[in-house]
TIGU-83937 format. One record per residue (C-alpha): residue in three letters; z, y, x; residue number from 1. Coordinates in nm, 3 decimals. Example, Ala and Ser with C-alpha at 12.3 -4.5 7.8 and 13.67 -1.06 7.14 Angstrom:
> ALA,0.780,-0.450,1.230,1
> SER,0.714,-0.106,1.367,2
% end
This chain:
> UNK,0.712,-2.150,-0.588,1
> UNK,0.463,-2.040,-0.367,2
> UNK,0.470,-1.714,-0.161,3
> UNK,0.222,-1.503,0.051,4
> UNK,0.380,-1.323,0.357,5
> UNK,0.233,-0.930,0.452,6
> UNK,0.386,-0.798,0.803,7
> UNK,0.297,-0.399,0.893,8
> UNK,0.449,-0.337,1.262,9
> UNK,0.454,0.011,1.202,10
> UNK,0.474,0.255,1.481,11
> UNK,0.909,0.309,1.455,12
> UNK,0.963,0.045,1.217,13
> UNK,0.814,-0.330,1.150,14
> UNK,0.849,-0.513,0.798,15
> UNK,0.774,-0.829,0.672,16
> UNK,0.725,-0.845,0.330,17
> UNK,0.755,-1.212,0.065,18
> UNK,0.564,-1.220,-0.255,19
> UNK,0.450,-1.406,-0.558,20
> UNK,0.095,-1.444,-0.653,21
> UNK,0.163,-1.160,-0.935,22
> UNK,0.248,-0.922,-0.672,23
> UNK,0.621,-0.926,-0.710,24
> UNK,0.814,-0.851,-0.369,25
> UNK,1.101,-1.140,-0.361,26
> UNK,1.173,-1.043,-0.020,27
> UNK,1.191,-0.777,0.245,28
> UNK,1.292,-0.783,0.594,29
> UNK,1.297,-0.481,0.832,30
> UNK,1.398,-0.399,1.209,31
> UNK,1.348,-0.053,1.424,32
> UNK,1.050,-0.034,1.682,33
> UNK,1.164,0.146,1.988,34
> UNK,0.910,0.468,2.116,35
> UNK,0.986,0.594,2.458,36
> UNK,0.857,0.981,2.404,37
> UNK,0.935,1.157,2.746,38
> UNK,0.788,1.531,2.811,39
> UNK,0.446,1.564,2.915,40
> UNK,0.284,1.403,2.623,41
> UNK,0.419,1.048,2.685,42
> UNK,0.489,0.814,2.418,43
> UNK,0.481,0.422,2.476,44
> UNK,0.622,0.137,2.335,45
> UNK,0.704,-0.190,2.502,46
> UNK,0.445,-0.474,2.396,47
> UNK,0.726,-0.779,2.391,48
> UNK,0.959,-0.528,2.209,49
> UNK,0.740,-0.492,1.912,50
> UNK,0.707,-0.880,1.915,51
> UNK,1.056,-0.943,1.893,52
> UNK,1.089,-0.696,1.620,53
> UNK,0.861,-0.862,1.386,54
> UNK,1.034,-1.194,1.478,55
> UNK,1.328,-0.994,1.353,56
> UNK,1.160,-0.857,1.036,57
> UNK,1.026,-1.201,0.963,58
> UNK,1.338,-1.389,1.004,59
> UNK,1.520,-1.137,0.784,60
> UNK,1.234,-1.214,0.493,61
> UNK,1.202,-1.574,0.452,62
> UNK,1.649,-1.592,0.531,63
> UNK,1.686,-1.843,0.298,64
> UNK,1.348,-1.925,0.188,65
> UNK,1.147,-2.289,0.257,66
> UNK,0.916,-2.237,0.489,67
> UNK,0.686,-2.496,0.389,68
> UNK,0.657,-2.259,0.060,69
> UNK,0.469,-1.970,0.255,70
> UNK,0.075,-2.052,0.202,71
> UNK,-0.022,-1.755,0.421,72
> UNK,0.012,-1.507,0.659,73
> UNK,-0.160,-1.124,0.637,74
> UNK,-0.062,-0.872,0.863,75
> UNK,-0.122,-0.497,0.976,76
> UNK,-0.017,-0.201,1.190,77
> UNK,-0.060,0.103,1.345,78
> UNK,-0.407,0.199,1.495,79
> UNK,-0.547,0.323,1.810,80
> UNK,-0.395,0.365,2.143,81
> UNK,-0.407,0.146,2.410,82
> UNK,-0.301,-0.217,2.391,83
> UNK,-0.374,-0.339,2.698,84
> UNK,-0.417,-0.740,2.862,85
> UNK,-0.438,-0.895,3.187,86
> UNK,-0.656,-1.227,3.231,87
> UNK,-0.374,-1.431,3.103,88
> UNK,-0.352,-1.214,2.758,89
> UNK,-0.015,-1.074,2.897,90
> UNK,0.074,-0.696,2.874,91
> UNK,-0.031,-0.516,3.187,92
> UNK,0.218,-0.234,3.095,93
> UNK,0.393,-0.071,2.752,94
> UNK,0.123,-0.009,2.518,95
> UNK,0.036,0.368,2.488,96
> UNK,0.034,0.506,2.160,97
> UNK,-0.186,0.662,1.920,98
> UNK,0.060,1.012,1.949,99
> UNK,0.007,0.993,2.291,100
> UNK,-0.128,1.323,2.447,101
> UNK,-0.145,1.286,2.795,102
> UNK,-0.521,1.279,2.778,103
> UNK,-0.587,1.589,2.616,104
> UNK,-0.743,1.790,2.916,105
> UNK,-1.002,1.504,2.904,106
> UNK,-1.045,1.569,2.544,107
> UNK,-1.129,1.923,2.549,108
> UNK,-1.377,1.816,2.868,109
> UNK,-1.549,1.610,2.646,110
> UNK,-1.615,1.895,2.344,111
> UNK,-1.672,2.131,2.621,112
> UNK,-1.952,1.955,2.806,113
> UNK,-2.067,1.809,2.483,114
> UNK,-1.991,1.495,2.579,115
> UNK,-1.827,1.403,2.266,116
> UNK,-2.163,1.412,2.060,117
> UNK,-2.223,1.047,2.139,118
> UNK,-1.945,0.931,2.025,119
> UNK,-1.945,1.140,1.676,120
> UNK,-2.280,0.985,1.637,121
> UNK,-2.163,0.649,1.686,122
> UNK,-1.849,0.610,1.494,123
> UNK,-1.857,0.939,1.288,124
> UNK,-1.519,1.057,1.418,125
> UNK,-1.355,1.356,1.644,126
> UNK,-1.176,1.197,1.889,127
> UNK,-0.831,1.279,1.955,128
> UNK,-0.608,1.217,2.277,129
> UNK,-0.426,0.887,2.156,130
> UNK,-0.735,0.697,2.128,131
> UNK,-0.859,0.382,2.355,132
> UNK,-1.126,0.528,2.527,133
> UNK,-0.960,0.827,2.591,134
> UNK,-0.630,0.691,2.752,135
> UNK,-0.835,0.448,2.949,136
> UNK,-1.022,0.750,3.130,137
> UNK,-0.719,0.868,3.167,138
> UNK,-0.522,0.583,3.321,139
> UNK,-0.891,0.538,3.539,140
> UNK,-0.775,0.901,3.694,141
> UNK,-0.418,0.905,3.689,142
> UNK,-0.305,0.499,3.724,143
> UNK,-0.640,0.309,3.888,144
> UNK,-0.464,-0.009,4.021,145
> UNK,-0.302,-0.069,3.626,146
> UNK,-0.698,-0.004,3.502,147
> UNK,-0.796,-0.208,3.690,148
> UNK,-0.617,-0.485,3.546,149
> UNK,-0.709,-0.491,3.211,150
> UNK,-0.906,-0.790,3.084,151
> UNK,-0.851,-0.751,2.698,152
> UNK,-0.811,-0.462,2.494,153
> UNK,-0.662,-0.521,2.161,154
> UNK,-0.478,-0.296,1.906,155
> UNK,-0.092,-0.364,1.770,156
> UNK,-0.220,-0.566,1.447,157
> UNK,-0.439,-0.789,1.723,158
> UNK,-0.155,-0.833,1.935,159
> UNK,0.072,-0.938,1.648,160
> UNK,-0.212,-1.168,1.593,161
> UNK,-0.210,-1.320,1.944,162
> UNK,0.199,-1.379,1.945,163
> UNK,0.152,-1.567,1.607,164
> UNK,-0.149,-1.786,1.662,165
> UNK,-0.267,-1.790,2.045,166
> UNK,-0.579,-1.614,1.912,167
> UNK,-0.687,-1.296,1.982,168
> UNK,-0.941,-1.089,1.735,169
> UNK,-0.975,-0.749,1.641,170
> UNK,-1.099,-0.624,1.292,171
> UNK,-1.398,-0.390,1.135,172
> UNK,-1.118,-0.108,1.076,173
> UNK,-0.910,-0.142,1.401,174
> UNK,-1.245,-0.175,1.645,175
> UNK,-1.398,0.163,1.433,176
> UNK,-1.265,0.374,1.677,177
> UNK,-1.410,0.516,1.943,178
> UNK,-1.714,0.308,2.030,179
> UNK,-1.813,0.097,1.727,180
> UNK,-2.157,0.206,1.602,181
> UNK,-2.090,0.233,1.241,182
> UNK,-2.464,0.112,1.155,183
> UNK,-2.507,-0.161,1.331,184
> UNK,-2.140,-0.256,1.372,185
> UNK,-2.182,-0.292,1.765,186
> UNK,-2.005,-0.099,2.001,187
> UNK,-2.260,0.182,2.130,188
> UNK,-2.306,0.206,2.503,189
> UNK,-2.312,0.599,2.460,190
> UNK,-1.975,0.594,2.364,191
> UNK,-1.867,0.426,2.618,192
> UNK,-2.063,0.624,2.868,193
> UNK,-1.896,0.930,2.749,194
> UNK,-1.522,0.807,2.814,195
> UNK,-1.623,0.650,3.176,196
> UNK,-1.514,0.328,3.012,197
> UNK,-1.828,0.099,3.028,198
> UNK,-1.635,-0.155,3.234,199
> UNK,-1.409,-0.221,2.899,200
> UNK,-1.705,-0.324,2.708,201
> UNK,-1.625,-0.658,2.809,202
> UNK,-1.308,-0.654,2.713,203
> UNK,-1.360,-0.530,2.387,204
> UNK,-1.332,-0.840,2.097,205
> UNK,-1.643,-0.879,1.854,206
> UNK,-1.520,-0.703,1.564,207
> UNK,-1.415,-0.923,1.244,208
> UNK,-1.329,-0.880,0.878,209
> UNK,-0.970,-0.843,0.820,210
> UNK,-0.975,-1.115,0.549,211
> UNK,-1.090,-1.380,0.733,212
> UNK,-0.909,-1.660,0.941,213
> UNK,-0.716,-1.607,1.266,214
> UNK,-0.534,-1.905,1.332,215
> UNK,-0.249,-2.071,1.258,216
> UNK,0.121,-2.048,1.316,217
> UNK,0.176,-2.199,1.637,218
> UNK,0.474,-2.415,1.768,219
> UNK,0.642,-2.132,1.986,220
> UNK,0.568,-1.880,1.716,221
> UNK,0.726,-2.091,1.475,222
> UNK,1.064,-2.138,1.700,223
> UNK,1.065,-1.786,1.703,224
> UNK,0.986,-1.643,1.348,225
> UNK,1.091,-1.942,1.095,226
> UNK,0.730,-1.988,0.946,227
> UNK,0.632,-2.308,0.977,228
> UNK,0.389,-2.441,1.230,229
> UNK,0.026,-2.456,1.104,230
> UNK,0.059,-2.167,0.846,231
> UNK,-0.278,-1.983,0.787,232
> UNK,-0.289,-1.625,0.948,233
> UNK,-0.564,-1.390,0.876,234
> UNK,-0.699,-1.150,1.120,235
> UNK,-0.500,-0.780,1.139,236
> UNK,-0.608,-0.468,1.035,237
> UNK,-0.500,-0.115,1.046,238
> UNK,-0.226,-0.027,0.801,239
> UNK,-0.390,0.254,0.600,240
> UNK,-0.690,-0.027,0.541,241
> UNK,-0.431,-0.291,0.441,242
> UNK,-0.267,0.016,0.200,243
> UNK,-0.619,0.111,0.082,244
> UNK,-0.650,-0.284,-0.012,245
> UNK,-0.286,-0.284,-0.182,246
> UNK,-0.404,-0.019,-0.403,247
> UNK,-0.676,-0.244,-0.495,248
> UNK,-0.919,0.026,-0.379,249
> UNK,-1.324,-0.071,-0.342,250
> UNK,-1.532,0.183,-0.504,251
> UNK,-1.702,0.448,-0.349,252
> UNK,-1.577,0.754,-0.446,253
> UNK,-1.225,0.677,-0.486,254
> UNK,-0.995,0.942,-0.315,255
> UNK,-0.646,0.841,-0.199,256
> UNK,-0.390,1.058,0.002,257
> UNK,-0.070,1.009,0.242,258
> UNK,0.227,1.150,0.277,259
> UNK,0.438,1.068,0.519,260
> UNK,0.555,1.159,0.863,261
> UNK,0.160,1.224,0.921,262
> UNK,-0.074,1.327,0.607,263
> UNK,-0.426,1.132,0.563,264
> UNK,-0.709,1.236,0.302,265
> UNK,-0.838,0.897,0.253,266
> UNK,-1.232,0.900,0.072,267
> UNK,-1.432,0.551,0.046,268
> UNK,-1.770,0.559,0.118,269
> UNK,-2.095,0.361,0.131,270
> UNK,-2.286,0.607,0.389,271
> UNK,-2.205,0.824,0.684,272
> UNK,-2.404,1.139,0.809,273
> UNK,-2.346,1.131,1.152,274
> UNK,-2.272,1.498,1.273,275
> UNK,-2.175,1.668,1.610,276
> UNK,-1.865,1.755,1.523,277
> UNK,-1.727,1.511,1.217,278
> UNK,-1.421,1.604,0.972,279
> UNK,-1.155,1.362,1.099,280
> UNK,-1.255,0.995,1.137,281
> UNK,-1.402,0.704,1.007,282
> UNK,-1.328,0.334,0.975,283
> UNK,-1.470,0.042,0.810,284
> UNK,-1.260,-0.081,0.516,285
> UNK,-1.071,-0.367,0.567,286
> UNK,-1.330,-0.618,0.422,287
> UNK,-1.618,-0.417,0.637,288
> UNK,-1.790,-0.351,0.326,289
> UNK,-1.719,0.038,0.270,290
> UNK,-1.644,0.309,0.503,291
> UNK,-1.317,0.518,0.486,292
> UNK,-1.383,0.862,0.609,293
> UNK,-1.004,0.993,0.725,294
> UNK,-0.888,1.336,0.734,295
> UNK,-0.546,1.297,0.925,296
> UNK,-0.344,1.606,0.969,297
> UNK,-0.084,1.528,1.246,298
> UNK,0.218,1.661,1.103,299
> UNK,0.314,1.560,0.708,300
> UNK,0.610,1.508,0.584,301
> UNK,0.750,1.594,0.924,302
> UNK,0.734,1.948,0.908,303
> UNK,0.999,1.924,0.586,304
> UNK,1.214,1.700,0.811,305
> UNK,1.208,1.968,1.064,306
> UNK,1.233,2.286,0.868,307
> UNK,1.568,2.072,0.667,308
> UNK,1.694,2.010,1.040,309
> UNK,1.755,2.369,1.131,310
> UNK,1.956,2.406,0.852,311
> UNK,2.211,2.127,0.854,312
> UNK,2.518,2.321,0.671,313
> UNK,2.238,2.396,0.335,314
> UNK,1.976,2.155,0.405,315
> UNK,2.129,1.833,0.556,316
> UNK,2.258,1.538,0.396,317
> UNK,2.314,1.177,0.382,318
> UNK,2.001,1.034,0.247,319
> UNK,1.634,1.200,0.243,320
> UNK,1.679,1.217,-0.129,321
> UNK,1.995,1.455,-0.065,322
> UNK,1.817,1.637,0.200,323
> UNK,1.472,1.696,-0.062,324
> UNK,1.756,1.806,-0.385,325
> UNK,1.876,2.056,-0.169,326
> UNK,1.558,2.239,-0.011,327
> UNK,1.411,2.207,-0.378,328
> UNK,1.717,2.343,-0.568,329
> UNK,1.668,2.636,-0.317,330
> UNK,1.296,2.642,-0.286,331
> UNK,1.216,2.597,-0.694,332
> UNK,1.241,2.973,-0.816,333
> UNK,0.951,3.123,-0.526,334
> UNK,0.669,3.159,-0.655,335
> UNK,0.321,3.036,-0.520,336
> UNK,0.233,3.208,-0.209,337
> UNK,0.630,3.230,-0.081,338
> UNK,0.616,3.604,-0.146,339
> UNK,0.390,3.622,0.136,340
> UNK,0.494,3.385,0.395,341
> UNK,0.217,3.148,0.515,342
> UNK,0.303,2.826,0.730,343
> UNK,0.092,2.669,0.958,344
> UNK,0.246,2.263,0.977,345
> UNK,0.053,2.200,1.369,346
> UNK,0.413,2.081,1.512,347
> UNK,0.234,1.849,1.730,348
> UNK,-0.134,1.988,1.731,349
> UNK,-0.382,1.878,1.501,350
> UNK,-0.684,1.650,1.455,351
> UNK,-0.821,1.703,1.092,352
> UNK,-1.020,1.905,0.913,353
> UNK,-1.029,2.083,1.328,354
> UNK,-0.897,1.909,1.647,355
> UNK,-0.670,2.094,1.874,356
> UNK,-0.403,1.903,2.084,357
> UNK,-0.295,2.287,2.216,358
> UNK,-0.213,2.398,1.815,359
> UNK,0.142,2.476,1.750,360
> UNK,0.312,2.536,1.376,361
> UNK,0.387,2.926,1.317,362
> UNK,0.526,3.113,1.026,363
> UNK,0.317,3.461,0.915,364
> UNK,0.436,3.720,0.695,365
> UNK,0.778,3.740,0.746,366
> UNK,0.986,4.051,0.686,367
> UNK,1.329,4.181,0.638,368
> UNK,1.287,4.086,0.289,369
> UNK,1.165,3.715,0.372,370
> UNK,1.462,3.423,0.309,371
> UNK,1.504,3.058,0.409,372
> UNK,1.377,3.041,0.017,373
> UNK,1.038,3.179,0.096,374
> UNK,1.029,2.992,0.473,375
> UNK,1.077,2.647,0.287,376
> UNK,0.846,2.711,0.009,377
> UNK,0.591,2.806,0.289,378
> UNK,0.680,2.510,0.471,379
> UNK,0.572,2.263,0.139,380
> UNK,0.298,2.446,0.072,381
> UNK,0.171,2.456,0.439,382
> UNK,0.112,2.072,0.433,383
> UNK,-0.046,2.045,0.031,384
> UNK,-0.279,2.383,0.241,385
> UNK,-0.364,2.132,0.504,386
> UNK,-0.505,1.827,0.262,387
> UNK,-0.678,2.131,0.056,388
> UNK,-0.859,2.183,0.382,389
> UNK,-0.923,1.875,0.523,390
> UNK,-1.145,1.787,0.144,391
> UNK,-1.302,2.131,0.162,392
> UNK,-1.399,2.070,0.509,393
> UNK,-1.539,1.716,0.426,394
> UNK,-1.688,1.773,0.074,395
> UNK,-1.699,2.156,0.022,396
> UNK,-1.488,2.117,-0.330,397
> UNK,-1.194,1.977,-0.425,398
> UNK,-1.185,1.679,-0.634,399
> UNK,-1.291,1.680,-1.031,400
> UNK,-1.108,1.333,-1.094,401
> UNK,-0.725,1.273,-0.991,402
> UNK,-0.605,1.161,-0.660,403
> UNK,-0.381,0.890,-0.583,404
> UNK,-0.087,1.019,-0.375,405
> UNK,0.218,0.771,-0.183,406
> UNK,0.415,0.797,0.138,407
> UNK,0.729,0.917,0.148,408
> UNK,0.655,1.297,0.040,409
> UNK,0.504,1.148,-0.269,410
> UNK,0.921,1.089,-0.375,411
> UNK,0.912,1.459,-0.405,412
> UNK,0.830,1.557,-0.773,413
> UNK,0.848,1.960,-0.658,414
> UNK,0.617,1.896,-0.380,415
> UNK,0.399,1.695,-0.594,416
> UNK,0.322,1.993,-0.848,417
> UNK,0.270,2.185,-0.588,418
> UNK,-0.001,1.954,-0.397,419
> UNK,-0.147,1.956,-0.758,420
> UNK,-0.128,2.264,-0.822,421
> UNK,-0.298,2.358,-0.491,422
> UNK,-0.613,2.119,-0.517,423
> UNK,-0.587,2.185,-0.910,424
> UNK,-0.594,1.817,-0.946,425
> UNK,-0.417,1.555,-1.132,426
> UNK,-0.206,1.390,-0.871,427
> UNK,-0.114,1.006,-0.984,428
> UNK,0.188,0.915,-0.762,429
> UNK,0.244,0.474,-0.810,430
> UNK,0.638,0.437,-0.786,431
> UNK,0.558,0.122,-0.609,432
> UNK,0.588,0.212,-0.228,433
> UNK,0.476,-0.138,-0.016,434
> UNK,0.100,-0.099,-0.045,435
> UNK,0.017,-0.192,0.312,436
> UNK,0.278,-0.489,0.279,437
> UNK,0.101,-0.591,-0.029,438
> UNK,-0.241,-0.545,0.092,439
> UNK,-0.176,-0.710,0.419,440
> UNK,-0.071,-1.022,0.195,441
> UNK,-0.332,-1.022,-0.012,442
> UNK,-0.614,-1.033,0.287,443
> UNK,-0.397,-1.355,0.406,444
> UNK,-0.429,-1.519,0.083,445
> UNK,-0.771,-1.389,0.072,446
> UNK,-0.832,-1.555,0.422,447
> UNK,-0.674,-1.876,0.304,448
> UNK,-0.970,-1.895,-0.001,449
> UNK,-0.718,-1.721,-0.299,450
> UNK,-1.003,-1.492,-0.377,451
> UNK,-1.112,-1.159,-0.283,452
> UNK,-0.818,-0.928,-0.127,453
> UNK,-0.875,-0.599,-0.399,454
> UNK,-0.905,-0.820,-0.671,455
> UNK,-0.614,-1.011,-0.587,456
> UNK,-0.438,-0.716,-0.551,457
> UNK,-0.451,-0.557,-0.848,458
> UNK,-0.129,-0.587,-1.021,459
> UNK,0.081,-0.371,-1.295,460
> UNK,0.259,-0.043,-1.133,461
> UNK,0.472,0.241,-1.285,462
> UNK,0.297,0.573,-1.191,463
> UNK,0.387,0.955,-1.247,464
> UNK,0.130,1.214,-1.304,465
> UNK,0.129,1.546,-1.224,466
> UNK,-0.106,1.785,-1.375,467
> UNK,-0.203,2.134,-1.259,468
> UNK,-0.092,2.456,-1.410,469
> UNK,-0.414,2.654,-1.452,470
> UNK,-0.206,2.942,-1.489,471
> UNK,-0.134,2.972,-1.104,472
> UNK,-0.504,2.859,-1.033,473
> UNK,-0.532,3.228,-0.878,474
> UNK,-0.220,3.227,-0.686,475
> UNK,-0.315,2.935,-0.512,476
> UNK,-0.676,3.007,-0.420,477
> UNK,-0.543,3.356,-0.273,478
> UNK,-0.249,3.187,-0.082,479
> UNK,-0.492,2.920,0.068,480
> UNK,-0.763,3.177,0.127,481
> UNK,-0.528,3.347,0.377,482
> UNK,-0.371,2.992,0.523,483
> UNK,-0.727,2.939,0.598,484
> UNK,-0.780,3.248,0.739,485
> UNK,-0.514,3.252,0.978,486
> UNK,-0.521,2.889,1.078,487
> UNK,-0.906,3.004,1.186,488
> UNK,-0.784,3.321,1.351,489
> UNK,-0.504,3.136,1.554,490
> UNK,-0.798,2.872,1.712,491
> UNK,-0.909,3.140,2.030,492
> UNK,-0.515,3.206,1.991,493
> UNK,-0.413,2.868,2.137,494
> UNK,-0.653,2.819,2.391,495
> UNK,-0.570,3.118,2.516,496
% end
């Protein structure tokens, strides 16, 4: 039997996922990824840490397996930040993450002075405070003597990449953001002029395609994972690329949303009109064919965490499963709207369809009359008003053909009829929930000459539809209407 392996270092958790040819998952390992978050805006993670957790991950995947039966290697993982090298491809420090917000002054600088223009016209994206350029003008100001070190700049997937094969490359999707020129796929000086960071252009890898070859497994690697020595690795990619491939997604057109602990409005694309002030971002697709324009809100399925963790006596519980019975046994009966109450899901600011690192979440409408009921109703519907919003902003209608939704609020049938009922839009969710693993193993097997990644990806799933109830069409638009309105409203609030 032959199997391909998929790893996705994830931001608090790494996997490593086996399969067959026909898509079949035979094996998973998994091991926790430590985040130091400290006030101030600080969240890091140490470099040899994550390493050692996808030896874990790995190890825990192929227990029991022949080695010599893995033909290849794929892997993703978590975008942007700041993954930093010294001249010997060592970590000059923890690697500062894409949640990171200590450079958010410098942010508003840049859309303040205008500054930012250059880079929206280069990579079609608002930038946000946990991207490279931006933490490397910060670290220029507030830690010179550790900027000064850097001699590589990689992302997670590219330093997975290094620890497995001695190489270092970084691909299409991962190199998008912030200085990539999405035309002629070179990063633009402008861009780099606008962060202060023209002495990283050397540092910067020539951006590849995520399915082609890396390197191999090397001896130490080998010691310290269980793959064999010499196994094929393809180059990494960011994780929502590897999930768009495991959905076998390369059409223009085709519309896919997240949600999880974030929420992404994923669209593919063949052209970009580059703007001033761009809805969300954009990144190649993982085969740097297609574009992915992506509308991230910040805050997803968190805000439901939250809300459920204020309330541990009604709302907590064992599993998430327990946790999700129990708000929507008490949630079920309000009707659209939550009698009122509107919730605004910025917990940790926001970056799509507006950026502002200074937004905070806040409940309107409440009365004497208003009931945990109504608050968590609000709460769901907050986040299906923030993906409305984020394809309004970017297309000025919602979608006329359904949407693929996963992630771990995609579990939720109540919240699912909602999010359809809100974009009145079939909402397809697949049961199967390893996308990015898949994907991630397919562009390894791609890499190794199986065939192209989408095509080899396509396999047989179990999906759930949810249709819309045109009866609460109404409700909805009104309810969103006056999301919209106050989310607009509170803008002047928070700078303020």
């Amino acid at each position: 039997m032959a199997y391909w392996l998929g790893i996705d270092a994830g931001t608090t958790a790494i996997k490593a996922g086996l399969y067959s040819a026909d898509g079949v998952q035979v094996a998973l390992g998994e091991a926790p990824s430590k985040v130091d978050v400290r006030t101030g805006g600080k969240s890091e993670q140490d470099m040899d840490g994550v390493w050692s957790s996808v030896c874990s991950a790995i190890r825990k995947a192929i227990d029991g397996i022949d080695p010599s039966q893995i033909e290849s290697v794929g892997l993703c993982a978590q975008g942007d930040g700041l993954w930093a090298l010294n001249n010997e491809k060592r970590p000059i420090g923890p690697a500062i993450l894409w949640n990171d917000t200590r450079a958010s002054t410098g942010i508003s600088n840049l859309y303040e002075t205008g500054r930012a223009k250059a880079i929206s016209h280069a990579c079609n994206t608002s930038i946000w405070p946990g991207t490279s350029g931006a933490i490397y003008q910060w670290l220029r100001q507030n830690a010179p003597a550790t900027a000064d070190q850097i001699t590589h700049v990689t992302y997670c997937a590219g330093w997975v990449g290094l620890c497995l094969t001695g190489e270092l490359a970084t691909d299409f999707s991962d190199a998008s953001i912030p200085f990539l020129d999405l035309t002629s796929k070179e990063y633009a000086p402008e861009a780099l002029d606008a962060l202060d960071a023209r002495a990283l252009q050397p540092t910067l890898s020539k951006p590849r395609s995520a399915d082609s070859a890396l390197g191999q497994i090397t001896e130490e690697a080998a010691a310290a994972t269980g793959l064999k020595a010499g196994t094929p690795v393809s180059v990494g990619t960011l994780d929502l690329s590897a999930m768009i491939v495991g959905m076998g997604m390369d059409q223009p057109g085709e519309t896919m949303m997240i949600l999880g602990t974030t929420a992404v409005v994923n669209i593919l694309t063949e052209t970009i009109t580059p703007s001033d002030l761009p809805v969300g971002a954009t990144a190649f697709h993982a085969t740097a064919g297609l574009m992915t324009r992506i509308l991230a809100p910040t805050t997803g399925a968190a805000a439901f965490d939250w809300f459920c963790a204020l309330h541990p006596q009604t709302l907590g519980g064992e599993t998430p499963s327990e946790i999700a019975q129990k708000l929507n046994a008490l949630t079920q009966d309000v009707p659209p709207g939550a009698n009122g109450v509107t919730f605004l899901p910025y917990l940790n600011g926001e970056r799509a369809p507006f950026v502002a690192p200074e937004a905070r979440g806040v409940f309107f409408g409440l009365s004497q009359s208003s009931t945990k009921a109504d608050m968590g109703r609000a709460v769901m519907e907050g986040s299906a008003f923030s993906l409305r919003h984020c394809l309004i902003a970017e297309q000025g209608t919602l979608p006329d053909s359904p949407v693929r939704l996963t992630g771990g609020g995609a579990r939720n049938a109540l919240w699912c009829q909602i999010i359809a009922d809100t974009m009145q839009t079939p909402i397809i969710v697949c049961t199967a929930s390893d996308h990015g693993l898949w994907g991630a193993a397919c562009l390894g097997a791609s890499a190794n000459g199986k065939g192209a990644a989408c095509d080899l990806a396509k396999r047989t799933e179990d999906s759930l539809r949810y249709d819309p109830d045109p009866g609460l069409a109404a409700a909805y638009d009104t309810a969103f209407e006056r999301y919209r309105h106050l989310s607009d409203s509170c803008r002047d609030i928070w700078k303020f």
